[in-house]
Structure formats: C-alpha cells, structure tokens
OpenMM code with the backbone's topology and positions (N, CA, C; nanometers):
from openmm import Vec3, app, unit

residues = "UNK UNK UNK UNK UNK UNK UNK UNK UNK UNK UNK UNK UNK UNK UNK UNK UNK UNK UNK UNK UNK UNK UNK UNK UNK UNK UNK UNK UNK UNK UNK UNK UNK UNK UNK UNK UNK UNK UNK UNK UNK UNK UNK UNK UNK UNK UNK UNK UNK UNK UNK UNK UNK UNK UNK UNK UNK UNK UNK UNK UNK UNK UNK UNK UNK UNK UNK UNK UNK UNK UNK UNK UNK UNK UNK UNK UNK UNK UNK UNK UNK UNK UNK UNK UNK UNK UNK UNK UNK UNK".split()
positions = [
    Vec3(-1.3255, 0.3731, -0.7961),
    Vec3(-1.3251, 0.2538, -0.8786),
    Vec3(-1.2149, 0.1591, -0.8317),
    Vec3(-1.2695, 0.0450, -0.8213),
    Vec3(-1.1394, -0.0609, -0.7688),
    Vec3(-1.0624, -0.1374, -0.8787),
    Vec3(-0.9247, -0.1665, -0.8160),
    Vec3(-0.8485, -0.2429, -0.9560),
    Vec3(-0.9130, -0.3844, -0.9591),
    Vec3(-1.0010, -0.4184, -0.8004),
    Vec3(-0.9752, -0.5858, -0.8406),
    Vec3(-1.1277, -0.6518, -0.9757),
    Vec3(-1.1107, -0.7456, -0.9717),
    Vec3(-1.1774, -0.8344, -1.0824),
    Vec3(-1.3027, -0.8736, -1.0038),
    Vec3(-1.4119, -0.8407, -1.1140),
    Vec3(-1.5305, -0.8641, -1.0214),
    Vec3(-1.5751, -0.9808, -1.0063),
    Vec3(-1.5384, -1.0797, -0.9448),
    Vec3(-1.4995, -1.2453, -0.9287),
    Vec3(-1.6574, -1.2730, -0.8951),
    Vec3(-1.7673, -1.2354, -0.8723),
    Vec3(-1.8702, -1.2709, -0.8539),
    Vec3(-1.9562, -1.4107, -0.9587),
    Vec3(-1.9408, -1.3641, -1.0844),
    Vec3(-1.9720, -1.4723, -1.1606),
    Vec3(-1.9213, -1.6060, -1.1524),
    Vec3(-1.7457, -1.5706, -1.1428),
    Vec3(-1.6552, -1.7133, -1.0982),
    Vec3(-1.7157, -1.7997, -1.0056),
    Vec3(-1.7554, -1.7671, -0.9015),
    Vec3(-1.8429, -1.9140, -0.8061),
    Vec3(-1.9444, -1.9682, -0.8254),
    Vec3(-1.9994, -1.9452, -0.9586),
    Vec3(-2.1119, -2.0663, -1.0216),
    Vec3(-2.0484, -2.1416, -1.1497),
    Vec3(-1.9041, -2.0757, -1.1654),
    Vec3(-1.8423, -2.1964, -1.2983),
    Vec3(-1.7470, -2.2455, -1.2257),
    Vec3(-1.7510, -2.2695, -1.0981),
    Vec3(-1.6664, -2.3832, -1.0158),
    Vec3(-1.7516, -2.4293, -0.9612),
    Vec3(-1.6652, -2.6072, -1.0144),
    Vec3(-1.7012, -2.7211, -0.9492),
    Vec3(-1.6893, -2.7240, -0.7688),
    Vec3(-1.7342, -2.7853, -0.7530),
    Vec3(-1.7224, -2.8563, -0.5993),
    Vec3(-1.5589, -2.8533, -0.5634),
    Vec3(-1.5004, -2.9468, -0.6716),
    Vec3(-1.3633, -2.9643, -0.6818),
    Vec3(-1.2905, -2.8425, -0.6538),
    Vec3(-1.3350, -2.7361, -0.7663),
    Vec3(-1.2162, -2.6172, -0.7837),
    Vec3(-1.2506, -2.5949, -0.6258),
    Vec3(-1.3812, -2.5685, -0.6073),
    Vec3(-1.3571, -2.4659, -0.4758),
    Vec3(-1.3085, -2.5415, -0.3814),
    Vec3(-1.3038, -2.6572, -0.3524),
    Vec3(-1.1906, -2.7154, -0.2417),
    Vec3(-1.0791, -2.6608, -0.2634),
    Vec3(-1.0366, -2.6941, -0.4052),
    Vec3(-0.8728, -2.7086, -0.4587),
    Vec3(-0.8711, -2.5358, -0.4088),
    Vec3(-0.9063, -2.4016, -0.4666),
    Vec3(-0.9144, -2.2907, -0.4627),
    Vec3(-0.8759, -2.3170, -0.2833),
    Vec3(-0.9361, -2.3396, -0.1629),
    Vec3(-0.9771, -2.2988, -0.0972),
    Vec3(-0.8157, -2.3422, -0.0179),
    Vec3(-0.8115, -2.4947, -0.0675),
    Vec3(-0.6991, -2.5181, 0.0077),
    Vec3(-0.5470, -2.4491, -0.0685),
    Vec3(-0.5329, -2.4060, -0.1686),
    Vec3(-0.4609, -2.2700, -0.2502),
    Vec3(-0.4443, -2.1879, -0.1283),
    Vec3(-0.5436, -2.1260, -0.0929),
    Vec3(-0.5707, -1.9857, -0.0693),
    Vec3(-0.5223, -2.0027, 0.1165),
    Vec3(-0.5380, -2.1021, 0.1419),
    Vec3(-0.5198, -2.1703, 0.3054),
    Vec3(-0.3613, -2.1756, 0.3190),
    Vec3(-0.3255, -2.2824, 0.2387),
    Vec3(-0.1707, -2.2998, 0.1978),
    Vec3(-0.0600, -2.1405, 0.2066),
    Vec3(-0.1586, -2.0493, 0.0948),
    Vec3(-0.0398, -1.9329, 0.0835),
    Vec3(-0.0466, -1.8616, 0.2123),
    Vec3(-0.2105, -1.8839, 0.2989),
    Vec3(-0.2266, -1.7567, 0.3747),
    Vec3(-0.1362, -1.8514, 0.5247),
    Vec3(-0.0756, -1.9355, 0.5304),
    Vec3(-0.0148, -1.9801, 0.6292),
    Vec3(0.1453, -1.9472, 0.5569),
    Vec3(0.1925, -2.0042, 0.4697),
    Vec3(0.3135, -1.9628, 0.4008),
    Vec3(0.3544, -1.7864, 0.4787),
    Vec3(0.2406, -1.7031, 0.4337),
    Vec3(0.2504, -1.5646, 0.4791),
    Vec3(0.2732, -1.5381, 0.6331),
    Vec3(0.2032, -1.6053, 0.6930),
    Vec3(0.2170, -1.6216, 0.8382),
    Vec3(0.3620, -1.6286, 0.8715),
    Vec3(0.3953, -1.7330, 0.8858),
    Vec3(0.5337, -1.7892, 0.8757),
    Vec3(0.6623, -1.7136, 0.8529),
    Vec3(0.6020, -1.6695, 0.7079),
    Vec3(0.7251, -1.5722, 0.6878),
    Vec3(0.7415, -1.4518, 0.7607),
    Vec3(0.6158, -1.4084, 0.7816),
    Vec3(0.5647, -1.2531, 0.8918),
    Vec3(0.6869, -1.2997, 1.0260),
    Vec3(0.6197, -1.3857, 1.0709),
    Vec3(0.6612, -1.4650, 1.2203),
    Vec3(0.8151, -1.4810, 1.1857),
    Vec3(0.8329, -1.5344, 1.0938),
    Vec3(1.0135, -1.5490, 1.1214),
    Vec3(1.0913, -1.4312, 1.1203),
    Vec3(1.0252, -1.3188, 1.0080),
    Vec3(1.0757, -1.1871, 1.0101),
    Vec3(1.0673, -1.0942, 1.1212),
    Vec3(0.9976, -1.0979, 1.1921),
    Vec3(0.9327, -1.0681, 1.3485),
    Vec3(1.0205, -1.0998, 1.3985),
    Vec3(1.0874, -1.2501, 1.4355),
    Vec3(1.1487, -1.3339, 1.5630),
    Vec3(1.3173, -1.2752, 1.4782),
    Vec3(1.3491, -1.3133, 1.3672),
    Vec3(1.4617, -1.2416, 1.3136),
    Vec3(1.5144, -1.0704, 1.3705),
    Vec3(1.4552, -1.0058, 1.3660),
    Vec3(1.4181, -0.8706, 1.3924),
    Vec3(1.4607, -0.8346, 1.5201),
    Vec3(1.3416, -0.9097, 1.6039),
    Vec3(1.3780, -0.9460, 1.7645),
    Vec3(1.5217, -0.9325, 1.7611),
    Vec3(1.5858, -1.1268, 1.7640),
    Vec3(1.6836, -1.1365, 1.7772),
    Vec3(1.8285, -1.0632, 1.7677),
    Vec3(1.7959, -1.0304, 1.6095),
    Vec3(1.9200, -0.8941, 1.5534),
    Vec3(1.9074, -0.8085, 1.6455),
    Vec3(1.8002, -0.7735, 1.7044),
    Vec3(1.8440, -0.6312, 1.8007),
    Vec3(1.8766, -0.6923, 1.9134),
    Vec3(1.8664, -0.8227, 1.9850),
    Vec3(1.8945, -0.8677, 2.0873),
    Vec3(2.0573, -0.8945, 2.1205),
    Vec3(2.0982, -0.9016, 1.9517),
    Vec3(2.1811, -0.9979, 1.9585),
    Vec3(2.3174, -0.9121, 1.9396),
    Vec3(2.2448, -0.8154, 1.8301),
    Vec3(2.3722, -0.7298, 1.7800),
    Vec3(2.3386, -0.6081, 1.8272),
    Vec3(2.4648, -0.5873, 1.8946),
    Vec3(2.4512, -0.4551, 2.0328),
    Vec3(2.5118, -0.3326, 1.9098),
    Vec3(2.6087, -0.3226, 1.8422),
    Vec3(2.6709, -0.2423, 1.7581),
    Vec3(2.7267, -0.3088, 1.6498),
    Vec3(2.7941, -0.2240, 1.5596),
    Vec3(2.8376, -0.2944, 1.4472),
    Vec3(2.9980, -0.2655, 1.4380),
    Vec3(3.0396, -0.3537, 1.4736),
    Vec3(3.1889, -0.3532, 1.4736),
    Vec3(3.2866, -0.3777, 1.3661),
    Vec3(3.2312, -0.4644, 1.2805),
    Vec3(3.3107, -0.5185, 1.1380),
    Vec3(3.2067, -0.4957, 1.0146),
    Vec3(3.2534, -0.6067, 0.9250),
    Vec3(3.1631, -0.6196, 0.8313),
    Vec3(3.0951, -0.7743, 0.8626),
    Vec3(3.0886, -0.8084, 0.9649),
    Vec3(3.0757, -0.9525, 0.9926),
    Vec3(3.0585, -0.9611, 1.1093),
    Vec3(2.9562, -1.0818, 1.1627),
    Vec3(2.9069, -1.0745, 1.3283),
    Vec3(3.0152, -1.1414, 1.3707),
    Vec3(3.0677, -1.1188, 1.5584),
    Vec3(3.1563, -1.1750, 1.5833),
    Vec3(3.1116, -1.2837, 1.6781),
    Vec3(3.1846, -1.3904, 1.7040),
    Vec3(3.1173, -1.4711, 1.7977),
    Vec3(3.0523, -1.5070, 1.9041),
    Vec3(3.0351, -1.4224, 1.9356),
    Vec3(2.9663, -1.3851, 2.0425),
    Vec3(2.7743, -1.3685, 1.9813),
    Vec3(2.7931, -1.2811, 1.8843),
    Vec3(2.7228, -1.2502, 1.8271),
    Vec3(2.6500, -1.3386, 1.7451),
    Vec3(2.7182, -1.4355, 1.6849),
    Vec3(2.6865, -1.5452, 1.5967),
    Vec3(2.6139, -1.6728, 1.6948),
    Vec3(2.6458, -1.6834, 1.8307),
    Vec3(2.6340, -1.7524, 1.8557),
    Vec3(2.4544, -1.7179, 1.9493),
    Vec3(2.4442, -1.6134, 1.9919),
    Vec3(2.2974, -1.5934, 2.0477),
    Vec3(2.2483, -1.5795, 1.9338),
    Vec3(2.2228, -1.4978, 1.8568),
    Vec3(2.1800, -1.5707, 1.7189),
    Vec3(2.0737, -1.6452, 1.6646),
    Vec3(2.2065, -1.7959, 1.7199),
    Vec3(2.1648, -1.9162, 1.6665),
    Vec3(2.1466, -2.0036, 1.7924),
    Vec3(2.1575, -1.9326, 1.8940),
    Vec3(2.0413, -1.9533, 2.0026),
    Vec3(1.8861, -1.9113, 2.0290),
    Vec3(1.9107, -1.7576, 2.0224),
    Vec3(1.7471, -1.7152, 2.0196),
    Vec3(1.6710, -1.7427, 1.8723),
    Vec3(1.6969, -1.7748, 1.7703),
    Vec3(1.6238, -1.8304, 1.6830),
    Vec3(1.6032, -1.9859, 1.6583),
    Vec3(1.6924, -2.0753, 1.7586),
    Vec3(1.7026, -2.2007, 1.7901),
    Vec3(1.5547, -2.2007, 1.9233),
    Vec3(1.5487, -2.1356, 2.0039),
    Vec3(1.4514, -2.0889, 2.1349),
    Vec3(1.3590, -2.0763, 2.0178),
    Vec3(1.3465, -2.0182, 1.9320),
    Vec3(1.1945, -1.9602, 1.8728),
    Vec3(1.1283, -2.0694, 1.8020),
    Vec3(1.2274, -2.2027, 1.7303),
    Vec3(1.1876, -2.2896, 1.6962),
    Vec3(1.1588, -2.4159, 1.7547),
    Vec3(1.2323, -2.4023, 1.8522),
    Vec3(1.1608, -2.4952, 1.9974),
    Vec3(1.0275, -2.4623, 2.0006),
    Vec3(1.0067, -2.3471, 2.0569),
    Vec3(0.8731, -2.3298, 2.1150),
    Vec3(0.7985, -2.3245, 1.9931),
    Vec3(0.8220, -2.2921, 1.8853),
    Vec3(0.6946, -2.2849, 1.7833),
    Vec3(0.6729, -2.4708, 1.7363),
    Vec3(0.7649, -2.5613, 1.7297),
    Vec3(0.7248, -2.7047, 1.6950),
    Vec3(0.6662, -2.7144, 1.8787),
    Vec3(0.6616, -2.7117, 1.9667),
    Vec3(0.5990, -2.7526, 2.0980),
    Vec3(0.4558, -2.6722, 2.0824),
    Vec3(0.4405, -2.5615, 2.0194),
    Vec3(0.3233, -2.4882, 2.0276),
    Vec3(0.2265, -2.6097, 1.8947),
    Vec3(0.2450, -2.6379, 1.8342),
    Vec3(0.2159, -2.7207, 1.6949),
    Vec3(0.1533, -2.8326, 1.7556),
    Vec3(0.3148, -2.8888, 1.8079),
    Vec3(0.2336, -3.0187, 1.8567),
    Vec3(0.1257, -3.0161, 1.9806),
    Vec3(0.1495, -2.9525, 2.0723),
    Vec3(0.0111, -2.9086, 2.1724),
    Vec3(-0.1008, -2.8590, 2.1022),
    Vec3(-0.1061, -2.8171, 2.0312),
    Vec3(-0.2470, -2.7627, 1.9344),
    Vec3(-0.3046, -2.9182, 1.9073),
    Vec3(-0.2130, -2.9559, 1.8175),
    Vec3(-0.2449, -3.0817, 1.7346),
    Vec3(-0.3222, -3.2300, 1.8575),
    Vec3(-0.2022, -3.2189, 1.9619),
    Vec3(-0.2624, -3.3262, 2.0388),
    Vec3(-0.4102, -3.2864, 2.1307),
    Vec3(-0.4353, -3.1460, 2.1293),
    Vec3(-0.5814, -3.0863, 2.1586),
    Vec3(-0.6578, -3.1392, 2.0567),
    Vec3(-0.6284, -3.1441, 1.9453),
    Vec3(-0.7493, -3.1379, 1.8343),
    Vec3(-0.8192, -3.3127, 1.8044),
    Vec3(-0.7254, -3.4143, 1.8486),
    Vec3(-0.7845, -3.5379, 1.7879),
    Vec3(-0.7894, -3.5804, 1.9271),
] * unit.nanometer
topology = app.Topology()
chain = topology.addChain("A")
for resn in residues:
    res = topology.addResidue(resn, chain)
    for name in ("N", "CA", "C"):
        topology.addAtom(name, app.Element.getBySymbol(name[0]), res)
C-alpha cells in the first residue's frame, strides 16, 4: 500500500491555468533541487581538494584561498555553460 494521494481525480478539477501554474511550481523546485545537488557536489569536490588535513579549528590561508578559487572556477563555467545553452536556443 502506498503513502501517496491518489491525485488521479485532481486533473479534471484543474483549470488550464492551475496546470500551467502547477507545472511551472513543479519546474521551478525541480531546478532549485538541481542546483543545490550541484553546489553540494562542487562544495564536496573542493573541501577535499582544498583541505588536505585539519590543523585548527579554522581553514588557514592557504586553504581559504583555493576554496574561493575552485568554487569561483565552478561558477565561471556554470554562468558560460547557461549562456551557451541560451545563445543555442533563440
């Protein structure tokens, strides 16, 4: 037996409207999720790239500073990946 809600009836008491509005909802969070996946991913990366051992209670500069390089690199290339998509599409 499943927990979810048997939503079958719901798509004949939505309008045209809801199911856009619904659709672009459901578009919105499932990129939100992406994103966050992807930064936690490239975060992850980095920390192990970055931080060889743990020496203090606090990164040292060295440390602080690839960092906020290789997650500076990850956001380069992800706005260049965006805009190359985008200038493909129109």
């Amino acid at each position: 037996m499943s927990d979810a809600p048997d939503l079958s009836s719901l798509d004949s008491q939505l309008t045209a409207t809801d199911k856009s509005e619904l659709q672009t909802f459901l578009n919105h969070t499932r990129q939100r999720s992406e994103i966050q996946q992807r930064t936690h991913v490239m975060t992850d990366m980095c920390f192990k790239k970055c931080v060889t051992g743990i020496k203090s209670a606090s990164l040292d500069r060295t440390e602080e500073a690839c960092l906020s390089n290789c997650l500076d690199r990850f956001y380069d290339v992800a706005k260049l990946t965006v805009q190359h998509l985008q200038s493909h599409r129109g």
